[in-house]
DRENKE-194304 format. One line per 5 residues: number of its first residue (from 1); for each residue y, z, x of N, C-alpha, C, CB. Coordinates in pm, 1 decimal. Each point is the difference from the previous one (the first is absolute). Glycine has a CB too. Layout:
N
NUM = Y:Z:X:Y:Z:X:Y:Z:X:Y:Z:X | ...
END
This chain:
219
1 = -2656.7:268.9:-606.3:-59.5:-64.7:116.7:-50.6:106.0:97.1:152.9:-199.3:-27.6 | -247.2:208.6:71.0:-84.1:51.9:112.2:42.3:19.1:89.9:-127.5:-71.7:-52.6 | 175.8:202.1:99.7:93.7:-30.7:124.4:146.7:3.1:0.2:-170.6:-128.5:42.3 | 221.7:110.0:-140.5:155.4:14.8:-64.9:59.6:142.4:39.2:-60.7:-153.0:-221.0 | 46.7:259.7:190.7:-13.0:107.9:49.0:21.6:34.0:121.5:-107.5:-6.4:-143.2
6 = 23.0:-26.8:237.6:-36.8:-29.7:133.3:95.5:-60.8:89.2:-199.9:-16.5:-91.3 | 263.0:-113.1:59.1:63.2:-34.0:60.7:145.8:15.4:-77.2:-198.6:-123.2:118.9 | 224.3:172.2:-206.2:126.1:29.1:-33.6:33.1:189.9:100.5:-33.6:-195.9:-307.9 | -93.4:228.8:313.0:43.0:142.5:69.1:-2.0:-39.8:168.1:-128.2:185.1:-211.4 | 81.0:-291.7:263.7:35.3:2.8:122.4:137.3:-97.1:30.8:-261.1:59.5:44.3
11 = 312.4:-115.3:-137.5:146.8:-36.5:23.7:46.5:105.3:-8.4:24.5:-196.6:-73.6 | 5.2:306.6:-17.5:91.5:134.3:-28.4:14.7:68.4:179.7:-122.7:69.3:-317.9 | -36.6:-63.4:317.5:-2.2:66.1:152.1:59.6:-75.6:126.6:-208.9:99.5:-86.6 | 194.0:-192.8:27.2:44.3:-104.9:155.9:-72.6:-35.9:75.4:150.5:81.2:25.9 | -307.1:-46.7:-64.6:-117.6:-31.6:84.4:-11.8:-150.5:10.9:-120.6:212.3:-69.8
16 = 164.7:-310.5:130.0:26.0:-129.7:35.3:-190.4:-44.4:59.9:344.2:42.9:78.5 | -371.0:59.1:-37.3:-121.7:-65.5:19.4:-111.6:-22.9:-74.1:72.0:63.3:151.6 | -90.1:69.8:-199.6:-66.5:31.5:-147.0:16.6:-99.5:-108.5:41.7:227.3:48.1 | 108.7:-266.1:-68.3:5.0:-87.7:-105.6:-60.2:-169.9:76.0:239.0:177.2:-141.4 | -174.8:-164.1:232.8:-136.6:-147.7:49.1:-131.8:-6.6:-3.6:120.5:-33.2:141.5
21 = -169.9:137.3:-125.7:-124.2:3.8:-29.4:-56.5:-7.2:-108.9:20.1:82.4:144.5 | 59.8:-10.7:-270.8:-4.8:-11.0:-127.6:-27.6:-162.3:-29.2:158.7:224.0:-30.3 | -34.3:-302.2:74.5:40.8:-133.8:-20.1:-86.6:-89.9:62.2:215.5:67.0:-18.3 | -244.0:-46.2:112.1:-155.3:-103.9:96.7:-156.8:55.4:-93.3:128.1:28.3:343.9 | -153.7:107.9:-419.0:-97.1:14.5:-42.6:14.1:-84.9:-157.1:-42.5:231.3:170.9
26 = 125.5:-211.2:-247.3:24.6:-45.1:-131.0:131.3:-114.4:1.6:-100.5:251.2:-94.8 | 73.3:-348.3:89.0:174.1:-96.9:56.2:86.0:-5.1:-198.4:-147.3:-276.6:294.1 | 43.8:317.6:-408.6:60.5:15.7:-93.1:94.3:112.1:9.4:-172.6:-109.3:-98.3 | 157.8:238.2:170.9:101.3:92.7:-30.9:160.1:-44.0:21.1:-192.6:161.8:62.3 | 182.0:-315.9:25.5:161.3:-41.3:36.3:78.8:-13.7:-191.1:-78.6:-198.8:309.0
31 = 2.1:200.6:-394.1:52.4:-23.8:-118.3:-24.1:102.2:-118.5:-20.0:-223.9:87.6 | -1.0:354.0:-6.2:-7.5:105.3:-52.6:124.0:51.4:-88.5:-156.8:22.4:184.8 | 206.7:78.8:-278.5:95.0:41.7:-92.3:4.5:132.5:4.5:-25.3:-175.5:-131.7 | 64.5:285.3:138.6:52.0:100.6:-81.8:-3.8:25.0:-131.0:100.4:-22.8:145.5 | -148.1:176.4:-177.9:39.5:-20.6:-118.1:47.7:-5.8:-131.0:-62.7:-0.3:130.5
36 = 180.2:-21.3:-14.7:183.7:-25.9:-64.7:2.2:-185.5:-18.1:168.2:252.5:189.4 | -266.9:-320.3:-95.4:26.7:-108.2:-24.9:-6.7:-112.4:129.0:123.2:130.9:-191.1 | -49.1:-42.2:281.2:78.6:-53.3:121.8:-111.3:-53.7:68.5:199.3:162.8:22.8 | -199.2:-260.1:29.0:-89.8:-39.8:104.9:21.6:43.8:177.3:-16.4:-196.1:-195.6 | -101.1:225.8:258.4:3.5:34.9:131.2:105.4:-29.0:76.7:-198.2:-14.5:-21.6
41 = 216.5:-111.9:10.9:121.3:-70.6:73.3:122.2:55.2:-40.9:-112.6:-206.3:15.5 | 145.5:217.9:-123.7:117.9:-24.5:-26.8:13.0:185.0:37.0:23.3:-271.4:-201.2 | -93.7:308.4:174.6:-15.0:206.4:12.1:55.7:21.2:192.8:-324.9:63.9:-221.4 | 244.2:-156.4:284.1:12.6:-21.3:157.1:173.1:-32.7:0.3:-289.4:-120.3:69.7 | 342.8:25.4:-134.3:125.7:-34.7:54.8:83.1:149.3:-72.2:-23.5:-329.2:16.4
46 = -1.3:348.7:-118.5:85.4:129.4:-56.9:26.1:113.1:106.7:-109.6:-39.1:-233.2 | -13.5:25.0:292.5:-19.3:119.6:158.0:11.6:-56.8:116.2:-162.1:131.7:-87.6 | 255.8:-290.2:67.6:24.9:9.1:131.1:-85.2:16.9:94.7:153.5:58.0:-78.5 | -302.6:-151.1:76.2:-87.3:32.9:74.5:-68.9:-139.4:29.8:-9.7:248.3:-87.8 | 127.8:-287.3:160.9:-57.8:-141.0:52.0:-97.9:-79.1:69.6:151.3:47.9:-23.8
51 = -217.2:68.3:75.8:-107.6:-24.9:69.3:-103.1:-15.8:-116.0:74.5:124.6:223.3 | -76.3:-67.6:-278.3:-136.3:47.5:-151.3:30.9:-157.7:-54.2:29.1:340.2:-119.1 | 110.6:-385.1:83.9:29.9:-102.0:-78.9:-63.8:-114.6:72.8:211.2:102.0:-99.1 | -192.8:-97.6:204.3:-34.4:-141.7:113.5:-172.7:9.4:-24.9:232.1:24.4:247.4 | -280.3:68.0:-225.6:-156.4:-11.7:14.8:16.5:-23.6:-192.7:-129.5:204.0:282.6
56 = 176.2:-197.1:-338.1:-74.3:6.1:-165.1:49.2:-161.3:-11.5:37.7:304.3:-144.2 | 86.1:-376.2:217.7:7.6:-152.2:-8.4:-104.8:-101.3:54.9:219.3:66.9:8.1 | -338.3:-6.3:35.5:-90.8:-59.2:79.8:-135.3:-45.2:-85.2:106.4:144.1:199.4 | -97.1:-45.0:-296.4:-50.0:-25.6:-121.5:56.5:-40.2:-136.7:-107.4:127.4:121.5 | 226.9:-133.1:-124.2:40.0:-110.7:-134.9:102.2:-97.5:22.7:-43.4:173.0:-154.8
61 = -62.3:-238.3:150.2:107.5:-222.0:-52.5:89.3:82.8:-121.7:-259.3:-302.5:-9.8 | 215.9:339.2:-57.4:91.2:-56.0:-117.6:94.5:150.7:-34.7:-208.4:-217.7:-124.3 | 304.7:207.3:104.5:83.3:92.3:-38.5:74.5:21.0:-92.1:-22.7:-8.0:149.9 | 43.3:112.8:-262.2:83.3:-26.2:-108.7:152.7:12.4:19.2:-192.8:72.2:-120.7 | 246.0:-95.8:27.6:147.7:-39.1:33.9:106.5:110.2:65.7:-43.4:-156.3:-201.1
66 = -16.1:251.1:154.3:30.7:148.9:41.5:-14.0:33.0:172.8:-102.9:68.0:-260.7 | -28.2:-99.5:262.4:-11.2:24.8:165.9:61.1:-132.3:73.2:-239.0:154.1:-18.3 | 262.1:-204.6:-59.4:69.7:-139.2:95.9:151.3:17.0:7.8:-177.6:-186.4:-87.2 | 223.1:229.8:-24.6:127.5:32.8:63.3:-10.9:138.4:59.7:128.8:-146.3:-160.9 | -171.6:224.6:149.6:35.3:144.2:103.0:-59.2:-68.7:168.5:-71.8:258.0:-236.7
71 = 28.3:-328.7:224.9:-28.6:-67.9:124.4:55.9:-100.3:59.1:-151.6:65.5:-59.1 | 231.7:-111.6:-12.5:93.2:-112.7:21.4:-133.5:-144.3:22.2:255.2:187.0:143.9 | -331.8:-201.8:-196.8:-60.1:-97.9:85.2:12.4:-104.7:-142.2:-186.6:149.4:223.8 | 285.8:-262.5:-189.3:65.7:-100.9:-53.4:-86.1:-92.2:-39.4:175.5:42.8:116.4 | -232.2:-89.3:-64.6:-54.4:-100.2:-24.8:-122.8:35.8:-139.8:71.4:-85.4:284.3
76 = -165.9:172.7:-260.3:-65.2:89.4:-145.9:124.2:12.6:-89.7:-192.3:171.1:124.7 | 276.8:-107.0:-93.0:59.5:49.2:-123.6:72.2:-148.8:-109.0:61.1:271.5:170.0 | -41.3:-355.3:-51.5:62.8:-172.5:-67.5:-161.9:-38.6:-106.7:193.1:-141.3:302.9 | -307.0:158.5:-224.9:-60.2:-59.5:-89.5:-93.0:87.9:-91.5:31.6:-185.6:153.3 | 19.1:294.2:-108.4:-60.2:98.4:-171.2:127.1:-49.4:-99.7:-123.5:293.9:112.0
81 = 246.4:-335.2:-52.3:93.9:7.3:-131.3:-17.1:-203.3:-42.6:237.1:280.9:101.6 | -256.2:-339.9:-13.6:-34.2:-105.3:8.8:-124.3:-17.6:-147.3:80.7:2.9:304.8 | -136.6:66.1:-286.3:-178.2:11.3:-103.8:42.9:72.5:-127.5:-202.7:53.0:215.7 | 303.6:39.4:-183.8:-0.9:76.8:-99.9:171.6:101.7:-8.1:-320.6:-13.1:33.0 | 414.8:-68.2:-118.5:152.9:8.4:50.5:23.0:133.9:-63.9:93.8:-265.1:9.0
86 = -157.1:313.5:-132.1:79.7:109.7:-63.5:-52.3:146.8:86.7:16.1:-142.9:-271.2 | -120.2:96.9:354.1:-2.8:121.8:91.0:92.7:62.7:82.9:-170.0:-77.9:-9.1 | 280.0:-1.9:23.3:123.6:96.8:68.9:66.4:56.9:-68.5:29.5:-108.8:141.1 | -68.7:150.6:-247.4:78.1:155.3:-106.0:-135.9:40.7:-28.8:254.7:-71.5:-157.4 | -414.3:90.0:172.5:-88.4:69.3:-11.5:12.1:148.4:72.2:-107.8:-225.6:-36.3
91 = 47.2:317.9:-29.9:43.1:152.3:47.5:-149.3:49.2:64.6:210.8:68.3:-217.4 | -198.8:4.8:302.7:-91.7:92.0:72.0:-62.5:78.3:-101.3:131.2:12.1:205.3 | -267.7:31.0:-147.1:-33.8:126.0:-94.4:97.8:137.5:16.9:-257.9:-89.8:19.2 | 344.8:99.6:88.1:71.2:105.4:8.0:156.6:-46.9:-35.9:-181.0:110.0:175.3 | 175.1:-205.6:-213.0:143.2:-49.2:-64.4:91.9:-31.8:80.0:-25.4:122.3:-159.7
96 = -27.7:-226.4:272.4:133.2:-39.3:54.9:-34.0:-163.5:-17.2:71.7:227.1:192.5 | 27.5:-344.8:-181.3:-10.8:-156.1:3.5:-6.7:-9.9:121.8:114.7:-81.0:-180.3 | -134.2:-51.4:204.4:8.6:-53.7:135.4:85.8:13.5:63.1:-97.0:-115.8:-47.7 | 250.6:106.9:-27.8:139.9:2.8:62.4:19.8:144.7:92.4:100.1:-153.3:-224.7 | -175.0:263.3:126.8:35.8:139.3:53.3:-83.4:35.5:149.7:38.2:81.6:-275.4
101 = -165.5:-154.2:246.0:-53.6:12.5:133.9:48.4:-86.4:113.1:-180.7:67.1:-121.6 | 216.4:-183.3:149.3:86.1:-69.7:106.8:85.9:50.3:-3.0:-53.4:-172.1:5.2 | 144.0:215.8:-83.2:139.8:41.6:52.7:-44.6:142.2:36.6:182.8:-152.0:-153.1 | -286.9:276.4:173.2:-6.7:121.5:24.9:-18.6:-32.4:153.0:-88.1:115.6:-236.1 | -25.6:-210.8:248.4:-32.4:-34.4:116.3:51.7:-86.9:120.8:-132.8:56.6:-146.8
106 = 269.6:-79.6:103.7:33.2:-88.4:70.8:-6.0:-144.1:22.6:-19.8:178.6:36.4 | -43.0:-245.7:-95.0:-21.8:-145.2:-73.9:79.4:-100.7:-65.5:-146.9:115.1:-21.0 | 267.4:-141.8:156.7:118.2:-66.7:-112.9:-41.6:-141.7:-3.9:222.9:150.4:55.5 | -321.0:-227.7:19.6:-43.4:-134.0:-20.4:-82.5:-38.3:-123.0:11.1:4.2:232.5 | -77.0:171.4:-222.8:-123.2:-20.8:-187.6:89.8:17.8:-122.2:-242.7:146.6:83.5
111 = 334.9:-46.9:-31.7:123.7:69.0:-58.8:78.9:-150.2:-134.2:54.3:200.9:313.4 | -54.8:-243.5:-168.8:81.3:-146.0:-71.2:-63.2:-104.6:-54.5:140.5:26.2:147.0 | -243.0:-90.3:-95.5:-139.8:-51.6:-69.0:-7.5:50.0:-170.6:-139.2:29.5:266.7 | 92.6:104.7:-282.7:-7.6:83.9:-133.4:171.9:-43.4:-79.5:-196.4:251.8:129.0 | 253.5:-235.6:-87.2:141.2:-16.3:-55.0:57.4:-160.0:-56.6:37.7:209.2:182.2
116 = -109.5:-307.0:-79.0:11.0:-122.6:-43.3:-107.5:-28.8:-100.0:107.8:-58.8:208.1 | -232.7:105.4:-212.9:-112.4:11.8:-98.0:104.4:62.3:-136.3:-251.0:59.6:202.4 | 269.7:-15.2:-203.4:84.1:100.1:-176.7:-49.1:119.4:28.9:-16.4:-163.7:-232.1 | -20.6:224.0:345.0:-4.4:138.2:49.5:158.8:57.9:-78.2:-167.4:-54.5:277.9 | 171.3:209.7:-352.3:76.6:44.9:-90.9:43.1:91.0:83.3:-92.8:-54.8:-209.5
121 = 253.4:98.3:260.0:39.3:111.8:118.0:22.9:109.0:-62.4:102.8:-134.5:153.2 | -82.6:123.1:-278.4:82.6:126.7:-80.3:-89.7:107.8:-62.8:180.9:-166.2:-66.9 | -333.1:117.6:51.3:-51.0:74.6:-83.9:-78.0:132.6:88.4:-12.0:-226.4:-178.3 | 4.2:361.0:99.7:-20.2:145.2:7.3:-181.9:-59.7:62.0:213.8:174.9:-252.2 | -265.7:-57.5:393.2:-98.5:-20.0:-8.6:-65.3:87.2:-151.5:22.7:-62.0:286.0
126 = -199.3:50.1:-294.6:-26.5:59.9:-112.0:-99.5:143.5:23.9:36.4:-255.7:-113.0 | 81.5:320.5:206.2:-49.9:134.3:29.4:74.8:109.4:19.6:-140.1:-110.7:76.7 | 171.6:184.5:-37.7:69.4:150.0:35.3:123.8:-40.3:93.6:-241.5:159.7:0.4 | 192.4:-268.6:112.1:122.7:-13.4:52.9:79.3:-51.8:-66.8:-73.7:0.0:163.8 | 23.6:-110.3:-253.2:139.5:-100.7:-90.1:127.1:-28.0:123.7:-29.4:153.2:-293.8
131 = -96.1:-237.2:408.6:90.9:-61.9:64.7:96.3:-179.5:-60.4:-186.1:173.2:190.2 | 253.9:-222.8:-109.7:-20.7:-145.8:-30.7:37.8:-51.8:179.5:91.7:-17.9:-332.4 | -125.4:-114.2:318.8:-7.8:-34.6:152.5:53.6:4.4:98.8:-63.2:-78.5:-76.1 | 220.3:95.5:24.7:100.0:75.6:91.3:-42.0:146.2:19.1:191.0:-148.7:-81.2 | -236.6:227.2:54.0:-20.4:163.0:0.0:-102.5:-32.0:95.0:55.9:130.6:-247.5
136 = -115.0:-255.7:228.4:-129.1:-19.3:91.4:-3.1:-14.0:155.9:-58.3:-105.0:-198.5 | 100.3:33.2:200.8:118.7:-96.9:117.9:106.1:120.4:57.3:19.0:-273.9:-164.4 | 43.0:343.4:110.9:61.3:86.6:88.9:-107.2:121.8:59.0:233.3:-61.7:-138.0 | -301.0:89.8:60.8:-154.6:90.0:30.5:-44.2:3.9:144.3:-94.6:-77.0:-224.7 | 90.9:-93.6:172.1:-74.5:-61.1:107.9:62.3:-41.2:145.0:-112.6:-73.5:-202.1
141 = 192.8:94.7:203.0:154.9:-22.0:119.2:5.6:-120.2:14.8:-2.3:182.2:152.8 | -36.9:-285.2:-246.0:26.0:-88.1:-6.2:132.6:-113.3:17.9:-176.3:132.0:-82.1 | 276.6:-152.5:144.1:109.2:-70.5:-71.1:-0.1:-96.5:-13.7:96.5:99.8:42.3 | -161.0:-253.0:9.7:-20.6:-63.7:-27.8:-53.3:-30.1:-137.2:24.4:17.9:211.7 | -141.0:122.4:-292.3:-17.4:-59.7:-140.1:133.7:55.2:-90.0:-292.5:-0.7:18.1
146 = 342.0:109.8:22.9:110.5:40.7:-40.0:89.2:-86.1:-1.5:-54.3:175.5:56.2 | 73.0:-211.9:29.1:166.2:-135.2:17.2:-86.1:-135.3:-152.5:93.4:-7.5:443.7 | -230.6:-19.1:-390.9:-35.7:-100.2:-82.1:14.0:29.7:-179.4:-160.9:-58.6:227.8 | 137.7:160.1:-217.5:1.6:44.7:-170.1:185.8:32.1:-45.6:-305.4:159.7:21.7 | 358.4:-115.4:41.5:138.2:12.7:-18.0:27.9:-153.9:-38.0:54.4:216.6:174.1
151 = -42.4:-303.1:-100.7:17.5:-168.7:-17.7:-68.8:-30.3:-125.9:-4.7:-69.1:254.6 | -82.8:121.5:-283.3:-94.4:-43.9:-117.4:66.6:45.3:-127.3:-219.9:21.0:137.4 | 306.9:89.2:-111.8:67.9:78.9:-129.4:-61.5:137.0:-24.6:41.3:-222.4:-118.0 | -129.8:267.3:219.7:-5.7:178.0:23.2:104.7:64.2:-53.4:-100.4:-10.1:206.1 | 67.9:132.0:-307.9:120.3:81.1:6.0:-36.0:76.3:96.5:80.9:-2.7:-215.9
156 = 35.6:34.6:294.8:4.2:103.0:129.9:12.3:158.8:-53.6:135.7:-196.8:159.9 | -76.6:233.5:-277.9:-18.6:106.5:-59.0:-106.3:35.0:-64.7:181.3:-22.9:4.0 | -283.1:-66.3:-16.1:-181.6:37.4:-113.1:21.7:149.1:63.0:-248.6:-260.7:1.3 | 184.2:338.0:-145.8:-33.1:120.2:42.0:-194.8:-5.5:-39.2:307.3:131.9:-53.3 | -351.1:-67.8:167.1:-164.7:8.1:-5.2:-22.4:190.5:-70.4:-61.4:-222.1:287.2
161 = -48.4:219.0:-283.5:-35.1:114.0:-56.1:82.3:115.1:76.9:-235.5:-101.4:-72.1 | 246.1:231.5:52.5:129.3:116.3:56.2:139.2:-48.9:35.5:-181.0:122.4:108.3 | 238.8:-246.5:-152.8:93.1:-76.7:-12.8:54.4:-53.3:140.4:35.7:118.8:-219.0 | -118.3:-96.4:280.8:17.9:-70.5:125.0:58.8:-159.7:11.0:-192.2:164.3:46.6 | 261.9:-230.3:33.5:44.9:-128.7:28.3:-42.5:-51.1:130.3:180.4:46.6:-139.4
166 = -168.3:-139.8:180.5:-5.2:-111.0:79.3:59.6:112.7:118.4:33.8:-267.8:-172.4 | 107.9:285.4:150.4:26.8:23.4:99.8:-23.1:151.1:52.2:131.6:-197.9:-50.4 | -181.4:289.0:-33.7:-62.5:110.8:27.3:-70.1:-12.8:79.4:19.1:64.9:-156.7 | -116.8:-121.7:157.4:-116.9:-5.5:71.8:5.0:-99.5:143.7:-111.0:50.2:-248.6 | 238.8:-140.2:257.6:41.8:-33.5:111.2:134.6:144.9:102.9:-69.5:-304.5:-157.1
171 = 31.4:335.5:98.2:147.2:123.7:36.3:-136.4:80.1:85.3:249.3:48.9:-277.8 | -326.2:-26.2:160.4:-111.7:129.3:89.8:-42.3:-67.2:141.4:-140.0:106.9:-242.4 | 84.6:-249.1:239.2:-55.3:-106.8:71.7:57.4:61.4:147.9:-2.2:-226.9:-203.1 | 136.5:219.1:170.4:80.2:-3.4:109.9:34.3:-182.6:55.8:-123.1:283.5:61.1 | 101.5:-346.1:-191.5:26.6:-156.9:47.4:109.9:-27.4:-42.4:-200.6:-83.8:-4.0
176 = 316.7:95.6:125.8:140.1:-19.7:-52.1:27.5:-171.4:-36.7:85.0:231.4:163.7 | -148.7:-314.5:-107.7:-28.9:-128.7:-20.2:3.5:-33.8:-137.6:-120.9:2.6:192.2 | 43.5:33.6:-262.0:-41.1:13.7:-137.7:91.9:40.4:-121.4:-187.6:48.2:125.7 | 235.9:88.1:-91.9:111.1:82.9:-39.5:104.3:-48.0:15.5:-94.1:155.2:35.1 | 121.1:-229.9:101.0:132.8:-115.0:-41.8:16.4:-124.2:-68.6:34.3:76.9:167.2
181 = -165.0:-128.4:-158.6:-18.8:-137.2:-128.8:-8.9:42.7:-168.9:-164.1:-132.0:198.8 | 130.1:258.0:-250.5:-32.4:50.5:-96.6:107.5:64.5:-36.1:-209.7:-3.3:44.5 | 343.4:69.3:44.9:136.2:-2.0:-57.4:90.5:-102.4:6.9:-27.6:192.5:37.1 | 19.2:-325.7:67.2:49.9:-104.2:-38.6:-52.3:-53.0:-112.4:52.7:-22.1:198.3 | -162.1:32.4:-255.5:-71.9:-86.4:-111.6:45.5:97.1:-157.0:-253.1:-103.2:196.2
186 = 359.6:217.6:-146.0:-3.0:85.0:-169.2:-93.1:103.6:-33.1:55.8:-202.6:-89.4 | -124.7:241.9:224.4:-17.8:186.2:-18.7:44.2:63.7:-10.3:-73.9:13.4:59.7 | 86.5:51.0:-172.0:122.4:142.7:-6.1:-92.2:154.1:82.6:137.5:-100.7:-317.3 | -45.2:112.9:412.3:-54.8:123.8:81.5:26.3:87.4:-61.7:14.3:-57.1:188.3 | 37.5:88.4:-306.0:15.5:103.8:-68.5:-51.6:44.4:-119.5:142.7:-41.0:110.0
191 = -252.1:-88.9:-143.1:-91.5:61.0:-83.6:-110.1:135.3:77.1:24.4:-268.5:-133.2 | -72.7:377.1:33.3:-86.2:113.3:22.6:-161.0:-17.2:-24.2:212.7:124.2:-64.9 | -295.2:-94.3:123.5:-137.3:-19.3:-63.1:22.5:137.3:-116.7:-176.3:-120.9:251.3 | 61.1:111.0:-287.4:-54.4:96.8:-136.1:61.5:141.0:22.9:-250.5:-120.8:-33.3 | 210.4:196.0:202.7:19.9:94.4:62.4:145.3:-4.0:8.7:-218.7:8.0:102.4
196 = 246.4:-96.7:-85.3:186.1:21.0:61.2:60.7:-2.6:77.1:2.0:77.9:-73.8 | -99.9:-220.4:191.5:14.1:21.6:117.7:32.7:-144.0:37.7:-145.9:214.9:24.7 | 279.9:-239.2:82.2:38.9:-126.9:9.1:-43.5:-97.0:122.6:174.6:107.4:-129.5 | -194.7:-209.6:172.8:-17.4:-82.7:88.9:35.2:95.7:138.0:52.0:-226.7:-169.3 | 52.5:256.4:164.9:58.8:45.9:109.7:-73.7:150.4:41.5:232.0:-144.3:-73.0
201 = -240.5:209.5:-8.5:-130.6:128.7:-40.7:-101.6:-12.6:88.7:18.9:0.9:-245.7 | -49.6:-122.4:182.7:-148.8:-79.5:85.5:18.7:26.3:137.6:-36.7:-214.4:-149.5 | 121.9:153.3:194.2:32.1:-67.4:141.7:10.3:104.8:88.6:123.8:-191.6:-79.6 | -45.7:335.0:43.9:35.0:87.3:18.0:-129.6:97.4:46.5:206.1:-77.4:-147.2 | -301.4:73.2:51.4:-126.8:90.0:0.0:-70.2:-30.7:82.0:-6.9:38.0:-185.9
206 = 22.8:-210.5:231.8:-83.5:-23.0:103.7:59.5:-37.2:118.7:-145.5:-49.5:-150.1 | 280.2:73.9:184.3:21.1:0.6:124.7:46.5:-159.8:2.3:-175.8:213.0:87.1 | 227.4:-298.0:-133.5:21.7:-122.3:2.9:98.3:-30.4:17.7:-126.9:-22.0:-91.9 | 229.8:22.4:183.1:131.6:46.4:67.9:71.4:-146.6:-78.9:-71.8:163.4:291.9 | -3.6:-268.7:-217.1:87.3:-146.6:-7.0:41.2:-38.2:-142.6:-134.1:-95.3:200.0
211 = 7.7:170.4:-322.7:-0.9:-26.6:-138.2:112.5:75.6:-21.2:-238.0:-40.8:-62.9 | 246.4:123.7:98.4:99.3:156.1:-74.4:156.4:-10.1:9.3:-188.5:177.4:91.7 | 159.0:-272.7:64.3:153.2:-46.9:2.3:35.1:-106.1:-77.5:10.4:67.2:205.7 | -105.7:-152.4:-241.0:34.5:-142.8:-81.8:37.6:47.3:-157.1:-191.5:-167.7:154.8 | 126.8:251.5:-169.8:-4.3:62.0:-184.0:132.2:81.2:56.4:-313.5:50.4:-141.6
216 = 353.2:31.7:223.7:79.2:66.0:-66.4:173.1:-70.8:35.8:-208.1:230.1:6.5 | 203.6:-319.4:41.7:84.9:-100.0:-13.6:29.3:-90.5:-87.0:-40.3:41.9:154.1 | -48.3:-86.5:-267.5:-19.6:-75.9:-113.2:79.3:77.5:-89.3:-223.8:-99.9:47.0 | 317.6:24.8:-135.9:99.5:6.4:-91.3:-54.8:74.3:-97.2:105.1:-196.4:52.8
END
């Protein structure tokens, strides 16, 4: 597409204006790709660049199931699965499901939507991270999708790619919140990632006082 280029390099930059202009000269670039795959939008929420995302919603009604859950916007995502049900285990071109993107992003209403659909919690994304939606969800400082997937039958121990867990990555967070639902729920703080480094490690490296005391009180 004409222009693809163009406005994928003024999201990188952050040029917010540039890319409107892009978007008021050509209104097709709102459905522009990468090419890895990813569409504009969904590239905008990866960067956390909500402003870019808001002006690129101005140009698309329709959204695939992917950007509807990293967006939480419920009502699309009911009737993409509504039209078409086996799309809540469909994979990204970069290998994540729907489940992995709501729960990264914080999305425990799409979170749960996908889950009552036959959204699948357990399975490896299909890339380098080899996350699953809990790895996602704690990422994401999520606890609400965290608490929701635990209820669902989350293992709280999944190990993701460098053998990282759930609660690793809530330890680094510094979200003692999290770290206490994830050892009430059967986190062992004493599993090691790949390196050899424990929850409490985490907590430690980054200064996370409230975590450090909770882990190093745990049995």
């Amino acid at each position: 597409m004409t222009g693809a280029s163009e406005i994928f390099a003024a999201l990188k930059a952050g040029d917010l204006d540039g890319f409107r202009k892009l978007l008021a000269g050509n209104s097709a670039l709102a459905n522009a790709r990468n090419e890895q795959g990813v569409s504009l939008l969904m590239q905008a929420r990866y960067e956390f660049k909500m402003a870019f995302v808001e002006a690129l919603l101005g140009y698309r009604a329709k959204l695939d199931v992917f950007e509807a859950a990293a967006l939480g916007k419920l009502d699309k995502l009911a009737r993409i699965l509504d039209a078409e049900p086996a799309a809540v285990n469909e994979w990204t071109s970069d290998g994540f499901q729907p489940q992995h993107l709501a729960a990264f992003f914080a999305q425990p209403d799409a979170l749960r939507l996908l889950l009552e659909r036959g959204g699948q919690i357990g399975i490896h994304s299909k890339n380098a991270l080899s996350v699953r939606a809990i790895h996602c969800a704690a990422a994401g400082r999520s606890l609400a999708c965290v608490n929701l997937l635990l209820e669902r039958g989350a293992d709280p121990n999944a190990r993701q790619a460098g053998g990282f867990t759930p609660l690793h990555s809530a330890a680094q967070n510094g979200s003692v919140e999290m770290v206490k639902v994830l050892l009430e729920r059967g986190a062992d703080h004493t599993l090691a990632t790949d390196d050899g480094r424990l929850a409490l490690d985490f907590a430690k490296e980054k200064g996370h006082a409230g975590v450090v005391a909770l882990l190093e009180k745990s049995p």
